[in-house]
N, C-alpha and C positions, 0 to 999 in steps of 0.2 A: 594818387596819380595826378599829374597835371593835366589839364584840361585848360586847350587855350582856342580861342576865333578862328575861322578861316583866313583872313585878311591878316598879310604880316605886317609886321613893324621895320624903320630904317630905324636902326643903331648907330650912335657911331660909339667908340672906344678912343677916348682923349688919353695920352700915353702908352698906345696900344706897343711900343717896342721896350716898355721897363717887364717888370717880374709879376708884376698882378694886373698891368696890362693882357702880357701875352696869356695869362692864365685866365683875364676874361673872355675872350674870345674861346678860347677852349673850353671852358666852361656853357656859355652861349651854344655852341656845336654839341657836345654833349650832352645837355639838357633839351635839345630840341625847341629851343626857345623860336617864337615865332617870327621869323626876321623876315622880312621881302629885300633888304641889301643891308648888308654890315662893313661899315665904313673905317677903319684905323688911321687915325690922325695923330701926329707927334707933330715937335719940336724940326725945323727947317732943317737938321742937321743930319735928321732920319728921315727926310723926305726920299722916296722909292723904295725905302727898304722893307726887304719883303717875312711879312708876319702868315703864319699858318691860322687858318679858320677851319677846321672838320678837312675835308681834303682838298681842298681849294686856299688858294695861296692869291694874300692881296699886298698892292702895295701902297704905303704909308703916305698921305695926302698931309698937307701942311695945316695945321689948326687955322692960325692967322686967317686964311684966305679960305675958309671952308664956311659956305652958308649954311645954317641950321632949322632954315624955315620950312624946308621939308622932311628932317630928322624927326621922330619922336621920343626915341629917350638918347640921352645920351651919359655913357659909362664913362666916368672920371677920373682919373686917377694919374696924377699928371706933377702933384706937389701942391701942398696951401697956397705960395704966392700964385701959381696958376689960374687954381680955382678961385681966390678972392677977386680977379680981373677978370675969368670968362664964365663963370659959372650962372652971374646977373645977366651978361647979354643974353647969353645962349638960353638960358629959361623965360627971356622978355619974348623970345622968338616962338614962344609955343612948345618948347622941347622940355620934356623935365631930365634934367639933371640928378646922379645918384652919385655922389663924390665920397671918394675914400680916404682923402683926408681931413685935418683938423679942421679947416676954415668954417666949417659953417654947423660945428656940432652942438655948438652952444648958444647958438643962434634961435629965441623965444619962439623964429617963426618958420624954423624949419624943423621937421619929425626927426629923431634919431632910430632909426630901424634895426632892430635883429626879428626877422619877421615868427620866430620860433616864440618870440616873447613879448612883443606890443606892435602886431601887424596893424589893427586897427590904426595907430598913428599916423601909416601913410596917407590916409584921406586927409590932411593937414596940409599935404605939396604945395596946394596950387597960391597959395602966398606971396612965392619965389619962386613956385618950379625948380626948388630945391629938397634934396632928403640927401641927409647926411650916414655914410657908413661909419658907426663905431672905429674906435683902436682897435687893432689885431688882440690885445691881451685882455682886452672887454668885453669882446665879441663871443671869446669862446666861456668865458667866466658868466657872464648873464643866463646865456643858455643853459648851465647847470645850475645855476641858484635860479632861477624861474618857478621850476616847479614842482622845489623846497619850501620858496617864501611863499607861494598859495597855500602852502598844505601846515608850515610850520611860524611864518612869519619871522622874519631874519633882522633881529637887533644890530648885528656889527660880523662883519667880515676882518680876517686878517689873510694876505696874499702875498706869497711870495713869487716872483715868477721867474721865469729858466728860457731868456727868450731869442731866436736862433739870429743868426747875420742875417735873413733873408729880409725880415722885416728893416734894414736899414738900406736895402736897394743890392741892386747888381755887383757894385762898389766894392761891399760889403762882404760878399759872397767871395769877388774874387779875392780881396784883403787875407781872409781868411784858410784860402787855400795858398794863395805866395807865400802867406808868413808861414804855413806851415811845412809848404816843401823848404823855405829856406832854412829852419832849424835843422830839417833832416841832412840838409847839405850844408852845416853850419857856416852858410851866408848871413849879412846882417838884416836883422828886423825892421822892419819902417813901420811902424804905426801911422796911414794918414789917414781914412775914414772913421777911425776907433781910438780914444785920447789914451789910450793904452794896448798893446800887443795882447790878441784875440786869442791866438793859436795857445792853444794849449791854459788856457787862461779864463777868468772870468771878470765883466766889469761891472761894477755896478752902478752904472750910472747910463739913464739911456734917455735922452731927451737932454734939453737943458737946465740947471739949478735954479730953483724959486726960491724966497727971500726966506719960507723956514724951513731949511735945508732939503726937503722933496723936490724928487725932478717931477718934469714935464710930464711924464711920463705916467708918475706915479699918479700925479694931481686929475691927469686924463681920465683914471679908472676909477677914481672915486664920483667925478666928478659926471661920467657916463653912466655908471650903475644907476648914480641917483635919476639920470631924466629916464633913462630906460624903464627900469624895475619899481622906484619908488624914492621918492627923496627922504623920505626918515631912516633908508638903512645907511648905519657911521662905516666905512669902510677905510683901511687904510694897508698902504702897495708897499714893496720895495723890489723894484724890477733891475731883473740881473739880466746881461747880454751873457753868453756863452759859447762855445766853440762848434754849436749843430748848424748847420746848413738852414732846413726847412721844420718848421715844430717849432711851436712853442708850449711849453710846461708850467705849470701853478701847481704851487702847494696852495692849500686854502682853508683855514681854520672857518669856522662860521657858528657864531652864538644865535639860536632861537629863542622865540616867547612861550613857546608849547616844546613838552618834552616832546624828543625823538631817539631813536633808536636805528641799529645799523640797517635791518631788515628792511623795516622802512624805507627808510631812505633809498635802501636798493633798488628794492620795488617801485618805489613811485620816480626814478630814473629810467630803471629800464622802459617804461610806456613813454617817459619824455619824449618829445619833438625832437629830432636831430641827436640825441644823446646815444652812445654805446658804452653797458656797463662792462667791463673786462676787470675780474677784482677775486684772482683766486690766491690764495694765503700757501703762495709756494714760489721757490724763485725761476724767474719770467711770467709769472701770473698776474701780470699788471702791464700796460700802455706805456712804448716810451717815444720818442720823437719820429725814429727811424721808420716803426709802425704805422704811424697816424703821417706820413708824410705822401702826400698825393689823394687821401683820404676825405669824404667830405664832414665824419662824424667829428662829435666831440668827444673823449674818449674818456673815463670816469675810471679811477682804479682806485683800490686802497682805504678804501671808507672803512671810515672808523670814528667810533664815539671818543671825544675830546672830553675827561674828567676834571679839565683843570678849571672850567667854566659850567655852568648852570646852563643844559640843553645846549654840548655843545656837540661840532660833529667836522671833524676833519676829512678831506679825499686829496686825489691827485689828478690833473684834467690837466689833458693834452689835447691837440689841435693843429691843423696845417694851416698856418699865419698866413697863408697867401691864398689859400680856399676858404674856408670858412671865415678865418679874421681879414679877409678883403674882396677877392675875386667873388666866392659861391656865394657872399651877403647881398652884395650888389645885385647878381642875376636872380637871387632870389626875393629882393625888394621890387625886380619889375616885372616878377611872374604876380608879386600880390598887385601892383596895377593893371598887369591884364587882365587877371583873373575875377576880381571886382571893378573890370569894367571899370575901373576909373578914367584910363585912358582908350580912344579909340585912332588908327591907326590914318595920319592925314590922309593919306593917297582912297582911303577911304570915302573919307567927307569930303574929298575936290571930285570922287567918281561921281 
């Protein structure tokens, strides 16, 4: 159970009118997170526009012109070029910063958080006043190899992933509903958020192209496992967009140094942190997008011993890309600063 101070905290939520904006704030209300005022700030263009917090309804203040020196955390999620330009000021101000995107995850002096799997890191913040939220398709992958690689120790991952329009923004979402009532009404297709027609379709490219042929994308989750989990395990992605709304899906091969077995593995998932194991050998006895969407687990199905490798062990893990892989990370990166007391609430120390 959480257990947090008498004395709340002012929030604000940069981006508060995108897709894991609006889902922080609802997340914040749902968890009971200790706020004394939760602020929603966007973009001049969303200025008034009005966002839901639990049953109270606020209207969107303009970043730009918004002082931070009475804030104490503040939830980000707004776009990289954003956060590369406000994420510095706003944490020189005394505010720590939890940002959900790329800008600051590779950054020596900022913690990368999934708090199920290296909470301790958050005490690292105060550098920058920055902590960085993992990728959506990192986020829920660590959580299940977590607490595998304690018990078996993890050589090399292979990852395929199945990952919804939501995580490409609003945009995205609607792209994929137009394009699909227009086939139904054979109108013509437009491909413009997605470098190929979505509906009904799969792309495999989600990020931009790097110089050996892996996107952005792919490079992300190799490249976050290591600071998260451990830098000696070799991991390598190939991340596919598809035509689901919310969810995103991995297949996931994974070689150990200690045999394992299915049992196992079962067993020491279901005690995991945030993990639900659903993996019965009949059909619908397994997790698929639909299920796990609005959901805060990560949802394990399919496990199965992989013979084509020495200790190896194949599942399927799904997840809600805008809860767990960004909204529920975030609030729950600054329950671990309440909760050890890392931070204390200003309006506190000015009483």
């Amino acid at each position: 159970m959480r257990s947090f101070g008498k004395m709340g905290y002012k929030v604000a939520v940069v981006g508060a009118t995108g897709n894991v904006g609006r889902e922080m704030l609802d997340i914040l209300a749902e968890r009971g997170f200790p706020v004394s005022e939760v602020v929603p700030l966007a973009s001049p263009r969303s200025l008034g526009t009005e966002v839901s917090f639990g049953d109270k309804t606020l209207k969107c203040k303009v970043l730009d012109n918004y002082d931070f020196s009475d804030t104490d955390i503040c939830l980000m999620s707004a776009g990289g070029s954003v956060s590369k330009e406000w994420s510095p000021k706003i944490g020189a101000q005394g505010c720590v910063v939890i940002d959900n995107s790329s800008a600051w995850r590779y950054d020596a002096e900022v913690p990368l958080v999934v708090p199920e799997v290296n909470a301790d890191a958050v005490a690292g913040f105060g550098k920058k006043n920055i902590i960085a939220n993992p990728n959506c398709s990192t986020a829920q992958l660590v959580v299940a190899l977590k607490p595998l690689h304690d018990r078996f120790g993890i050589e090399r991952v292979v990852v395929s992933t199945y990952q919804s329009v939501s995580g490409a923004g609003k945009d995205a979402m609607d792209e994929l509903f137009n394009q699909t009532r227009a086939i139904f009404v054979n109108d013509p297709v437009e491909p413009k958020k997605f470098p190929k027609r979505i509906a009904f379709n799969l792309i495999p490219q989600i990020d931009v192209f790097m110089e050996d042929g892996f996107t952005k994308e792919e490079w992300k989750m190799m490249a976050e496992t290591k600071k998260i989990l451990d830098p000696k395990i070799k991991l390598t992605a190939t991340c596919v967009r598809v035509p689901v709304f919310i969810a995103h899906s991995e297949s996931v091969n994974v070689e150990f140094k200690k045999p394992v077995t299915v049992e196992e593995a079962r067993d020491i998932l279901r005690e995991a942190p945030g993990v639900l194991v659903i993996d019965k050998h009949e059909p619908g006895g397994y997790v698929t997008p639909h299920e796990a969407a609005g959901e805060d687990a990560t949802y394990i199905s399919r496990i199965r011993e992989d013979n084509t490798v020495e200790n190896g062990l194949a599942f399927w893990c799904v997840s809600d890309n805008l809860r767990k892989g960004a909204a529920l990370n975030a609030v729950q990166i600054a329950e671990v600063l309440v909760n050890r007391k890392l931070i204390t609430p200003k309006a506190e120390k000015a009483a």
